[in-house]
C-alpha positions in Angstrom: -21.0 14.9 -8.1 -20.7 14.7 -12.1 -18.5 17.8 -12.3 -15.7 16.3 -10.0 -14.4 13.8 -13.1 -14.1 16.0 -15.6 -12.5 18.6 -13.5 -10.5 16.7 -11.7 -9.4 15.4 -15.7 -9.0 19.1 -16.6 -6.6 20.0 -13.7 -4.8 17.2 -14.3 -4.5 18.4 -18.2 -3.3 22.0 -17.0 -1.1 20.0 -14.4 1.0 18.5 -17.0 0.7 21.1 -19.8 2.4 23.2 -16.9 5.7 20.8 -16.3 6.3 19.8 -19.8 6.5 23.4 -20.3 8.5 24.7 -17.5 10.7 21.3 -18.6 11.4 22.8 -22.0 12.1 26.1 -20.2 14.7 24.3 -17.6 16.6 22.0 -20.1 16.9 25.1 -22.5 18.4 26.7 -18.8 20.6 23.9 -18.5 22.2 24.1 -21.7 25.0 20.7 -23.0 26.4 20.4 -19.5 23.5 21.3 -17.3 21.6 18.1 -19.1 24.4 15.5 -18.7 24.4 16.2 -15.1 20.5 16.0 -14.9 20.5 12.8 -17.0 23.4 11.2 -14.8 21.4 12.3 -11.8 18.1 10.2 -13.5 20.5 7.5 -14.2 21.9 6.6 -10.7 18.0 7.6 -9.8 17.2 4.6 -11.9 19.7 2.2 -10.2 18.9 3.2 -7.0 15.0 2.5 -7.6 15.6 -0.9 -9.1 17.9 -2.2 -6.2 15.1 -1.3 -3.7 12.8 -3.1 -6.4 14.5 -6.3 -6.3 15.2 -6.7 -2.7 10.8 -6.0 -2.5 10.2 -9.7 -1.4 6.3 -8.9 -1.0 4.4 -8.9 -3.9 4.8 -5.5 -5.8 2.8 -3.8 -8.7 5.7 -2.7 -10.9 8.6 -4.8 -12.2 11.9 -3.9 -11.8 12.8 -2.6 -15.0 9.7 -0.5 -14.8 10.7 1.1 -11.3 13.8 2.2 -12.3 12.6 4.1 -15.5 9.9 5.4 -13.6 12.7 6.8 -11.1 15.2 8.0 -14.1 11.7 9.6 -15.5 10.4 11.3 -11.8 14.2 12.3 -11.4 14.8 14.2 -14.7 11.2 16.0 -14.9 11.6 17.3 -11.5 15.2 18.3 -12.3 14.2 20.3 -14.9 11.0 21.7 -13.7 13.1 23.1 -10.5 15.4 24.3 -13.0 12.8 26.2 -15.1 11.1 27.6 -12.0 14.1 29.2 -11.1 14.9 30.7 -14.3 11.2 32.4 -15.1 10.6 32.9 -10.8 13.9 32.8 -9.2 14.8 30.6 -6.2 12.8 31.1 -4.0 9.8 30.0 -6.0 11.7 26.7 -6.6 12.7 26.1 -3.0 8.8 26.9 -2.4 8.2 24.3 -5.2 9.9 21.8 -3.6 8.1 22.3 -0.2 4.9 22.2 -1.5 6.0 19.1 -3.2 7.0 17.3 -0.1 4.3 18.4 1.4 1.8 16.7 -0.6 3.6 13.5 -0.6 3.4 13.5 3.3 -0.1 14.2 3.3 -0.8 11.5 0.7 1.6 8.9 2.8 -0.5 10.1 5.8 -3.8 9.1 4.4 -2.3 5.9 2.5 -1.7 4.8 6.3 -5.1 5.7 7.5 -6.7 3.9 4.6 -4.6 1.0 5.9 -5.5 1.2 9.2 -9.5 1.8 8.9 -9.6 -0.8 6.2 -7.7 -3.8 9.0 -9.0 -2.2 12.1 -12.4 -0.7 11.1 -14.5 -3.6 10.1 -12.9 -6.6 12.7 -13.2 -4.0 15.4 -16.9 -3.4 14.0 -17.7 -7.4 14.4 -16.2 -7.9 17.6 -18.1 -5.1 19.0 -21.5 -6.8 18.0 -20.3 -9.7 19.5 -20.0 -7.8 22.7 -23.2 -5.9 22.6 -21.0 -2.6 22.8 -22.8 0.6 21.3 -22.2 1.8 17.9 -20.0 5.0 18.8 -17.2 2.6 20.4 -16.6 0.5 17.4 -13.2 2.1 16.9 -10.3 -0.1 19.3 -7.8 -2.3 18.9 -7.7 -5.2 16.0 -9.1 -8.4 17.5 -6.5 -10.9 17.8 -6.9 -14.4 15.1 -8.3 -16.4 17.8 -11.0 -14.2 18.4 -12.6 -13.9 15.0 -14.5 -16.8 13.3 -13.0 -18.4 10.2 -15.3 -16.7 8.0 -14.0 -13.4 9.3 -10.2 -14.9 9.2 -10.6 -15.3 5.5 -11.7 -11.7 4.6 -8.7 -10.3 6.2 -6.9 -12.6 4.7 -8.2 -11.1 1.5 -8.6 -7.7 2.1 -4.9 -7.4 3.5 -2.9 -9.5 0.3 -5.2 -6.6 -1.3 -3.9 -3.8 0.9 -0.3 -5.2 0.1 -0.3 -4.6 -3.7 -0.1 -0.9 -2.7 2.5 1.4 -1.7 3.1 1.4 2.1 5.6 2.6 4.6 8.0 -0.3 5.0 6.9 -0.3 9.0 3.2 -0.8 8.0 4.0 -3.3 5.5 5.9 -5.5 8.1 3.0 -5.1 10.3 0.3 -6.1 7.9 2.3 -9.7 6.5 3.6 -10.2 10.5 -0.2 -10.2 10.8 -1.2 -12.3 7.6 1.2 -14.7 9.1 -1.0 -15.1 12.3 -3.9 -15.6 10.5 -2.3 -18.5 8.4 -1.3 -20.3 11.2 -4.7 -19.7 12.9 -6.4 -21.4 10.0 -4.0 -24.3 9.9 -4.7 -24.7 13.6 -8.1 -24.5 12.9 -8.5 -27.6 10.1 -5.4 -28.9 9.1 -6.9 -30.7 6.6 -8.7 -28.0 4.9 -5.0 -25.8 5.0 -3.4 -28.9 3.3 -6.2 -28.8 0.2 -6.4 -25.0 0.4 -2.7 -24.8 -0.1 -2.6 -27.1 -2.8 -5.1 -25.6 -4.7 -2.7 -22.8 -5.8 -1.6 -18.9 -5.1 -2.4 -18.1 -1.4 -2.9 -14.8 -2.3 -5.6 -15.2 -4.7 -7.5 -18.6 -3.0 -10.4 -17.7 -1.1 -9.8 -20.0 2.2 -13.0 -20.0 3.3 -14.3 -22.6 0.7 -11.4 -24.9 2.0 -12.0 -24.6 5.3 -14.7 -25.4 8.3 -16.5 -22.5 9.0 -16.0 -22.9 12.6 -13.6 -24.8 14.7 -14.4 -27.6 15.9 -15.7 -28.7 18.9 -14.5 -30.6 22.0 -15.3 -34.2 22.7 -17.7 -33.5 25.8 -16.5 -36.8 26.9 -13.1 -35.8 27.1 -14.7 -32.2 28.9 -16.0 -34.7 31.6 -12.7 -36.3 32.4 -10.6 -33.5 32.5 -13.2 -32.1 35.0 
């Protein structure tokens, strides 16, 4: 729809309009002492942020100067908003505040994990189940393991997950999705060594597309050998 944009943009607008204001209102609320506190409270905010930042070892989309004044900057707004919601509404409105606050960050952590899991599980589930002649209403099942997708198929995920990774993610999820990254590297290497070796050298894993390294299918026993071991 056309109109969702621009009035998504206009929200937004009010949105912010409506905490710098009820920040004014809080810091004037505050007064000398009430602001040291709430800019101490940004401070350790800040340190905290930029200690979890530099022990990220995964690739991550904010430095680590950057993380911690976003967390002095998230700490002191909502400080203040809280405390100028309680000044024009009274307490209640700011405990209220605060739950509908944590309740939207649930609901978008919620959905950040669902995007995660359609976007792995959705479309390898979706090609094994052609494979299998299964109907169209049972695509949804467990991830395929590495052996049982084609290389082709092994380098899309490959892709599509490093993608998946430069977003936030629950620390669980993110351990699944690189414990999983890790089988489809050695998967490839078993695959065609040789064409691991010249895709590693090429340069940044994350951004080298293996499939133009590697055979597009493994390859096949010697039937000679299939004779003598029967």
């Amino acid at each position: 729809m056309p109109v969702r944009g621009p009035l998504l943009r206009f929200l937004a607008g009010i949105g912010l309009v409506l905490v710098a204001a009820l920040s004014v209102v809080g810091g004037i609320a505050l007064r000398g002492p009430g602001l040291m506190a709430v800019l101490v409270s940004g401070a350790m905010a800040g340190c905290v942020t930029a200690g979890v930042a530099r022990e990220t070892v995964e690739p991550r989309r904010r430095s680590v100067l950057e993380s911690a004044l976003l967390g002095v900057a998230v700490t002191v707004v909502t400080l203040l908003v809280l405390s100028g919601t309680a000044m024009l509404a009274g307490g209640g409105a700011a405990v209220l505040l605060v739950g509908l606050a944590g309740a939207g960050w649930a609901t978008n952590r919620w959905l950040r994990e669902r995007r995660l899991r359609a976007a792995l599980a959705g479309p390898a589930a979706g090609r094994l189940a052609g494979a299998s002649s299964r109907p169209a209403g049972s695509l949804r099942g467990p991830v395929p393991t590495v052996d049982e997708l084609s290389t082709g198929d092994l380098a899309e995920e490959w892709l599509r997950s490093g993608s998946v990774l430069q977003g936030a993610l629950a620390p669980a999820a993110r351990q699944g999705l690189v414990a999983r990254r890790a089988q489809v590297l050695d998967e490839l290497e078993r695959r065609d060594p040789a064409g691991f070796a010249r895709w590693m050298a090429a340069g940044p894993l994350a951004s080298a597309d293996p499939a133009g390294y590697l055979r597009s299918e493994p390859p096949r026993a010697d039937p000679s050998a299939e004779t003598e071991a029967a």
